[in-house]
MMTF fields as JSON, N, C-alpha, C and O atoms, coordinates in Angstrom:
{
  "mmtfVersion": "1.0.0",
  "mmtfProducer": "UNKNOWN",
  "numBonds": 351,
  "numAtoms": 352,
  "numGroups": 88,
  "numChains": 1,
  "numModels": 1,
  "chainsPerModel": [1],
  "groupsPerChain": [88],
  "chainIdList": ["A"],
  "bondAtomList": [4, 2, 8, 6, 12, 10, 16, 14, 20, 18, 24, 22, 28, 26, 32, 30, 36, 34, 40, 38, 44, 42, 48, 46, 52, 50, 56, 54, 60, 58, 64, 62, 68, 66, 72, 70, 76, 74, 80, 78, 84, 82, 88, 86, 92, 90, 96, 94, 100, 98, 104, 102, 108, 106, 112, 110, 116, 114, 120, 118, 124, 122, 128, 126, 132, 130, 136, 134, 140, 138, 144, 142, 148, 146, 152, 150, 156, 154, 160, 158, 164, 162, 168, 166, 172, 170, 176, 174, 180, 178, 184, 182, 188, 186, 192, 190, 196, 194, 200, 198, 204, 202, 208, 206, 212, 210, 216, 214, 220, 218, 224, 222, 228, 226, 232, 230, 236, 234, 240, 238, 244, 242, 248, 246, 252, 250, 256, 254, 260, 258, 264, 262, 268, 266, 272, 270, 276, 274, 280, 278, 284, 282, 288, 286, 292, 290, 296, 294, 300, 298, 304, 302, 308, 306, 312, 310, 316, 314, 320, 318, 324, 322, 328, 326, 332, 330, 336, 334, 340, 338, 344, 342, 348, 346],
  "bondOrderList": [1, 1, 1, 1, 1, 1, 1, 1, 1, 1, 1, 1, 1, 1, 1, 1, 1, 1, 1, 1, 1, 1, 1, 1, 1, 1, 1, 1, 1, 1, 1, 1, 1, 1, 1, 1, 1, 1, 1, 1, 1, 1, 1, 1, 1, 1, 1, 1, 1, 1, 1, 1, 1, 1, 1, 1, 1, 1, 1, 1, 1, 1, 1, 1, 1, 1, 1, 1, 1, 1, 1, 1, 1, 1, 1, 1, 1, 1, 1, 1, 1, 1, 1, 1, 1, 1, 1],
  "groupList": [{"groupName": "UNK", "atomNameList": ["N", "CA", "C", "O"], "elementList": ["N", "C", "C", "O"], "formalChargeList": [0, 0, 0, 0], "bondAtomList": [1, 0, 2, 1, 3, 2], "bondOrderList": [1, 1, 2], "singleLetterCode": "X", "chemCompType": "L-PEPTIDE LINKING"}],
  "groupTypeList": [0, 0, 0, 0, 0, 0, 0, 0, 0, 0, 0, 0, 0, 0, 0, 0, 0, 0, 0, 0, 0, 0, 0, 0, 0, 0, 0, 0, 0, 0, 0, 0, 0, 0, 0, 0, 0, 0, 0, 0, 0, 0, 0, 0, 0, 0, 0, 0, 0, 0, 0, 0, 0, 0, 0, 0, 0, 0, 0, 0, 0, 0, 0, 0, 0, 0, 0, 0, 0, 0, 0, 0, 0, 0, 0, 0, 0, 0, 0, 0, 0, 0, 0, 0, 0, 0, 0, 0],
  "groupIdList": [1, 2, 3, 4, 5, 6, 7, 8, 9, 10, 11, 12, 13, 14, 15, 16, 17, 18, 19, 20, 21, 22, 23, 24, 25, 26, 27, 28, 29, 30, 31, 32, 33, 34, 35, 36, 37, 38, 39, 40, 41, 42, 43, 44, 45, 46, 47, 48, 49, 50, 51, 52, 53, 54, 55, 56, 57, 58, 59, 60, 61, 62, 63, 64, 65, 66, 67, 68, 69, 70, 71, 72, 73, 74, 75, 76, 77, 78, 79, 80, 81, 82, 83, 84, 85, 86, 87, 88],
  "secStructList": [7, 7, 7, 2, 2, 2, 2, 2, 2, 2, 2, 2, 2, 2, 2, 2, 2, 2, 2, 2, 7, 2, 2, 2, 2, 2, 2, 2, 2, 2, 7, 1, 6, 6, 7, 7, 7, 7, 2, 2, 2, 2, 2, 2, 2, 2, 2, 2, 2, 2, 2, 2, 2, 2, 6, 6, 6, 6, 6, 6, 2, 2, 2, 2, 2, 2, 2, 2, 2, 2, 2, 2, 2, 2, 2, 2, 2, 2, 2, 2, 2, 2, 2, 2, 2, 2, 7, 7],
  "xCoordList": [-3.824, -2.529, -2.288, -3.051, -1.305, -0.4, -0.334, -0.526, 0.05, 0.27, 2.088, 2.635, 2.907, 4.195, 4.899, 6.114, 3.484, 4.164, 3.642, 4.248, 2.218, 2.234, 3.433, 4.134, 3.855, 5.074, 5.823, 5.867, 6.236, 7.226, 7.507, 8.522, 5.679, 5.64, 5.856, 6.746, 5.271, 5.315, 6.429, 6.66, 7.406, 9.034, 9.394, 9.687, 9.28, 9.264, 9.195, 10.174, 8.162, 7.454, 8.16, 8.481, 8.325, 8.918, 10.31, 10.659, 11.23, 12.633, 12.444, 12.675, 11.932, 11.674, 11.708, 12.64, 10.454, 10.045, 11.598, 12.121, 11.779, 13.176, 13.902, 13.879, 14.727, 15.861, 15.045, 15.576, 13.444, 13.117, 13.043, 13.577, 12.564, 12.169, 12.63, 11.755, 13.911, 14.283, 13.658, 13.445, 13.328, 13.306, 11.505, 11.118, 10.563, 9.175, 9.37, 9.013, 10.255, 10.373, 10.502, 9.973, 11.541, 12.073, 11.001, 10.945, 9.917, 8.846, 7.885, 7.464, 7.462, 6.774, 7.001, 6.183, 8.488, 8.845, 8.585, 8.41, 8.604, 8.99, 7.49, 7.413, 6.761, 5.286, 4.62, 4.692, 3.887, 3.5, 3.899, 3.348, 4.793, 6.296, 6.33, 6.321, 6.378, 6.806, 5.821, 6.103, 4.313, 3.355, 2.956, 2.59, 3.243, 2.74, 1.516, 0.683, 1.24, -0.181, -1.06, -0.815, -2.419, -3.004, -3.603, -4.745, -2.277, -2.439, -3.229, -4.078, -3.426, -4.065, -5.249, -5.818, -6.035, -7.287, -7.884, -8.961, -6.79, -7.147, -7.318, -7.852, -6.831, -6.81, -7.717, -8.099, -7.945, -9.152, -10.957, -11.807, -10.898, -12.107, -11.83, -12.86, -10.718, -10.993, -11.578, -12.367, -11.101, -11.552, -12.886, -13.409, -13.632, -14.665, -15.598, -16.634, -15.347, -16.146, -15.645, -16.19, -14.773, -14.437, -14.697, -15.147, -14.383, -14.991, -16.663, -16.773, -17.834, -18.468, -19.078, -20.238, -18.223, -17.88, -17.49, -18.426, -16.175, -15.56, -16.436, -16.256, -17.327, -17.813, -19.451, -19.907, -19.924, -20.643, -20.487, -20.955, -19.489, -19.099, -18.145, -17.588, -17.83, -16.558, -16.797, -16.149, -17.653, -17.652, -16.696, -15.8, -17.039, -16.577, -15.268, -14.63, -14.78, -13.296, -12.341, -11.417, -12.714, -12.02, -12.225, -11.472, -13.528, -13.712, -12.47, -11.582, -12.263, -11.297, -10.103, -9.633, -9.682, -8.542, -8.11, -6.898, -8.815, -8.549, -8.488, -7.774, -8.948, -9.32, -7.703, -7.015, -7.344, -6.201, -4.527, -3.461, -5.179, -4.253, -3.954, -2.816, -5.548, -4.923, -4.382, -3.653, -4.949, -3.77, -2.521, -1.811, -1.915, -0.813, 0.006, 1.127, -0.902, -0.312, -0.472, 0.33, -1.955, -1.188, -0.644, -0.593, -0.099, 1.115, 2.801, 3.729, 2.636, 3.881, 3.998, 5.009, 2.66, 2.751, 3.233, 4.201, 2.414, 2.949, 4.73, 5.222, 5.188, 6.241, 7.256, 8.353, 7.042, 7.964, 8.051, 9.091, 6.859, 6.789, 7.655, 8.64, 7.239, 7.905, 9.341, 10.035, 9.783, 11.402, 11.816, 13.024, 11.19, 11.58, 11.342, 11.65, 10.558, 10.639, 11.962, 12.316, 12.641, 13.343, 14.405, 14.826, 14.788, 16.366, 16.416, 17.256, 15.187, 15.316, 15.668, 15.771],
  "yCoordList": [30.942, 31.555, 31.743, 32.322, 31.262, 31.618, 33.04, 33.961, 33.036, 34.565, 34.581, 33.63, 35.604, 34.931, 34.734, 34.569, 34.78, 34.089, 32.554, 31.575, 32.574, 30.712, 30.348, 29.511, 30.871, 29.992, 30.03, 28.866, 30.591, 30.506, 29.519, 28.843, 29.481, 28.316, 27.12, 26.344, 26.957, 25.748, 25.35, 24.141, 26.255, 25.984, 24.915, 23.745, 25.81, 25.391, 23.851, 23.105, 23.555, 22.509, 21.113, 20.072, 21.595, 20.842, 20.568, 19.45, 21.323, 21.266, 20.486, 19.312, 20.774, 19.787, 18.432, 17.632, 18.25, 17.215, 16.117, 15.092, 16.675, 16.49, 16.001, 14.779, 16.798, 16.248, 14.855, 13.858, 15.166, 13.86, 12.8, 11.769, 12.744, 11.253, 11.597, 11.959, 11.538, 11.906, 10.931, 11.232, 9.561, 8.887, 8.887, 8.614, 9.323, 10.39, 11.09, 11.086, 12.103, 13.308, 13.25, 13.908, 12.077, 11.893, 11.234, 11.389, 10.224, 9.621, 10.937, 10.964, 11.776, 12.86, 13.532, 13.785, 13.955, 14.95, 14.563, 15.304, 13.159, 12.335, 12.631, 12.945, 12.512, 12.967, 11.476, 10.522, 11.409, 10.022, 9.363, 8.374, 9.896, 8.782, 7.307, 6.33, 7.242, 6.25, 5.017, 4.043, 5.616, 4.762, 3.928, 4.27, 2.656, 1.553, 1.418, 2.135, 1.173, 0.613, -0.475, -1.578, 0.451, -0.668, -2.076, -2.522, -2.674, -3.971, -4.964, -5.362, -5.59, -5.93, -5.567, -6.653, -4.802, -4.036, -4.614, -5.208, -4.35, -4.56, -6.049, -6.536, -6.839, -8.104, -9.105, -10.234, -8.555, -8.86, -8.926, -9.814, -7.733, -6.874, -7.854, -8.309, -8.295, -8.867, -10.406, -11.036, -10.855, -11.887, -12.154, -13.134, -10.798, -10.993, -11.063, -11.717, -10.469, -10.412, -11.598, -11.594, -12.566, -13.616, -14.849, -15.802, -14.983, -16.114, -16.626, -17.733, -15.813, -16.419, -16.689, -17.054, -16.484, -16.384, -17.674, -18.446, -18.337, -19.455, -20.622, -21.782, -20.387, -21.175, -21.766, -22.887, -21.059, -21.044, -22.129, -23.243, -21.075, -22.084, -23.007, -23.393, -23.39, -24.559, -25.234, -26.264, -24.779, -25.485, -25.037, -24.248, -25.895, -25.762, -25.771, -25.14, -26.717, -27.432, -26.046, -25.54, -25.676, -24.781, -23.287, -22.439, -23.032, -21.719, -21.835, -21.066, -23.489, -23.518, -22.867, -21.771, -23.589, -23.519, -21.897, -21.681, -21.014, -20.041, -19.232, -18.259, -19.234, -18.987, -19.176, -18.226, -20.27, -20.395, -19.83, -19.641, -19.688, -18.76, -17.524, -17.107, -16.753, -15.372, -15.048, -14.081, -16.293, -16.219, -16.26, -15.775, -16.763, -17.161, -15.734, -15.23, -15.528, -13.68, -12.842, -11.908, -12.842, -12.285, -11.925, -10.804, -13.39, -12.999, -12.678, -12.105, -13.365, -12.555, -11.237, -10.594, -10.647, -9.406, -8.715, -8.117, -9.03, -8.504, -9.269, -8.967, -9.834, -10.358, -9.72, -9.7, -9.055, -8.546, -6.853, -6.489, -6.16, -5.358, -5.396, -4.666, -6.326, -6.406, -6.348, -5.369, -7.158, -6.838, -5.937, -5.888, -5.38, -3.703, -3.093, -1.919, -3.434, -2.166, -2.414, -1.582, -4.069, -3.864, -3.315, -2.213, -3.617, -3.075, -1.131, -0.244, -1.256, 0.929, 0.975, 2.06],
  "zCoordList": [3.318, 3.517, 5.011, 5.784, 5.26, 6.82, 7.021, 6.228, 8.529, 8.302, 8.298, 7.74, 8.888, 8.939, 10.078, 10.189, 11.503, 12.761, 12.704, 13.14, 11.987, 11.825, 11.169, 11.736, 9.946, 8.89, 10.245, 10.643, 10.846, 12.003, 12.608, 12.771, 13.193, 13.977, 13.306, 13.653, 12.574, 11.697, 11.42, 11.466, 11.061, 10.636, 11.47, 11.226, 12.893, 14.503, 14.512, 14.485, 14.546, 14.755, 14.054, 14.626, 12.114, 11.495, 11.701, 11.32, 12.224, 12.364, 13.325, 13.036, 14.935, 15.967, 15.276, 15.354, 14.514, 14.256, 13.592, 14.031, 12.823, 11.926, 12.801, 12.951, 13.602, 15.332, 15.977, 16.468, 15.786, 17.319, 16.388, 16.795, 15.309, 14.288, 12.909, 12.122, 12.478, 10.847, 9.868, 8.694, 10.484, 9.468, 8.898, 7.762, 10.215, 9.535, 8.739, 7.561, 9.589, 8.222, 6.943, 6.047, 6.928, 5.559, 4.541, 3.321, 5.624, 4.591, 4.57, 3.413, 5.108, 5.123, 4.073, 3.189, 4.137, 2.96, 1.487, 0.52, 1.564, 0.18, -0.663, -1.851, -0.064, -0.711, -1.093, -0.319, -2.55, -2.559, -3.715, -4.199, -4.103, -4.741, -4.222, -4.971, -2.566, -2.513, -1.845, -1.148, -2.489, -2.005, -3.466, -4.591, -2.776, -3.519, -4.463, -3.909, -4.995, -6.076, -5.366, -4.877, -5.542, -5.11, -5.357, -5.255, -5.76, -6.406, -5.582, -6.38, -4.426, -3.439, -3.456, -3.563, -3.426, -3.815, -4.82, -4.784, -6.251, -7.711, -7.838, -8.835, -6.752, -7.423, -6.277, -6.584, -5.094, -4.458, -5.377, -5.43, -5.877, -6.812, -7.912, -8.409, -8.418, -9.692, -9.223, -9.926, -8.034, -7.483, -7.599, -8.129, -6.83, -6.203, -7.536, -7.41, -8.78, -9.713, -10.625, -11.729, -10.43, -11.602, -10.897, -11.533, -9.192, -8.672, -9.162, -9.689, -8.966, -9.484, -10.72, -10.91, -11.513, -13.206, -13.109, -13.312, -12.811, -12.889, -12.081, -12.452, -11.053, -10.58, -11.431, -11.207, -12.1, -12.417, -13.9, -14.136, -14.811, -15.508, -15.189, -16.217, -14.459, -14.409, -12.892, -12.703, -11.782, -10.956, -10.189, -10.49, -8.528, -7.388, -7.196, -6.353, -8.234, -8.247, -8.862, -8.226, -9.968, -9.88, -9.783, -10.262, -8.986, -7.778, -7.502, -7.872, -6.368, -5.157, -5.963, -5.657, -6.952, -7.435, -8.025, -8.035, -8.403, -8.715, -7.638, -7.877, -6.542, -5.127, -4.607, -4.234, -4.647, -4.305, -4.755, -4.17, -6.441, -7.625, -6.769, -6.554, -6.111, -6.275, -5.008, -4.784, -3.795, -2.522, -2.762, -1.882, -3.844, -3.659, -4.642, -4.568, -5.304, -5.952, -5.067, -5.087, -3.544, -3.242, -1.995, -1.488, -1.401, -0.865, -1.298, -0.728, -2.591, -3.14, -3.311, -3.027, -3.923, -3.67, -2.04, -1.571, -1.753, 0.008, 0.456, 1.543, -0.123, 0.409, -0.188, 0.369, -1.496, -2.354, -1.266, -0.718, -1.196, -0.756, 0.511, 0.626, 1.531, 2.789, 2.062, 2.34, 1.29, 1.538, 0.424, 0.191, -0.137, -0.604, 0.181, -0.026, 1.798, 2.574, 3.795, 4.63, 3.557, 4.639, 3.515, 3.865, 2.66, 1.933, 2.096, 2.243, 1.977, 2.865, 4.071, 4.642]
}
């Protein structure tokens, strides 16, 4: 617990903050609503544990090829993201 010259300050601080950079504030305030899934993560990890699954049974040829599947998911993933972050 604050006391009620920190809440003060703090008010302080946040209103400042608000006037010099609104568009922080505004991702600040928002909380974590507007953080993404970590799909990238999830699908690296699924990589790393099915690449040598597929290679094993099926060979080099299509390691490459599944290798290449999940580059290409995921830069869509990241590309979708980029332009849901420019339309904000």
């Amino acid at each position: 617990m604050l006391d009620e010259r920190d809440r003060r300050r703090l008010a302080e601080i946040e209103s400042g903050l608000s006037r010099q950079d609104p568009a922080f504030a505004a991702r600040m305030s928002a909380g974590g609503e507007d953080r993404p899934a970590p799909t990238v993560l999830a699908l690296c990890i699924s990589l790393y544990i099915l690449l040598p699954m597929v290679m094993l049974l099926f060979g080099w040829v299509a390691a490459v090829v599944t290798l290449d599947v999940f580059a290409v998911v995921i830069a869509v993933v990241l590309a979708r993201r980029r332009s849901s972050r420019a339309r904000r």
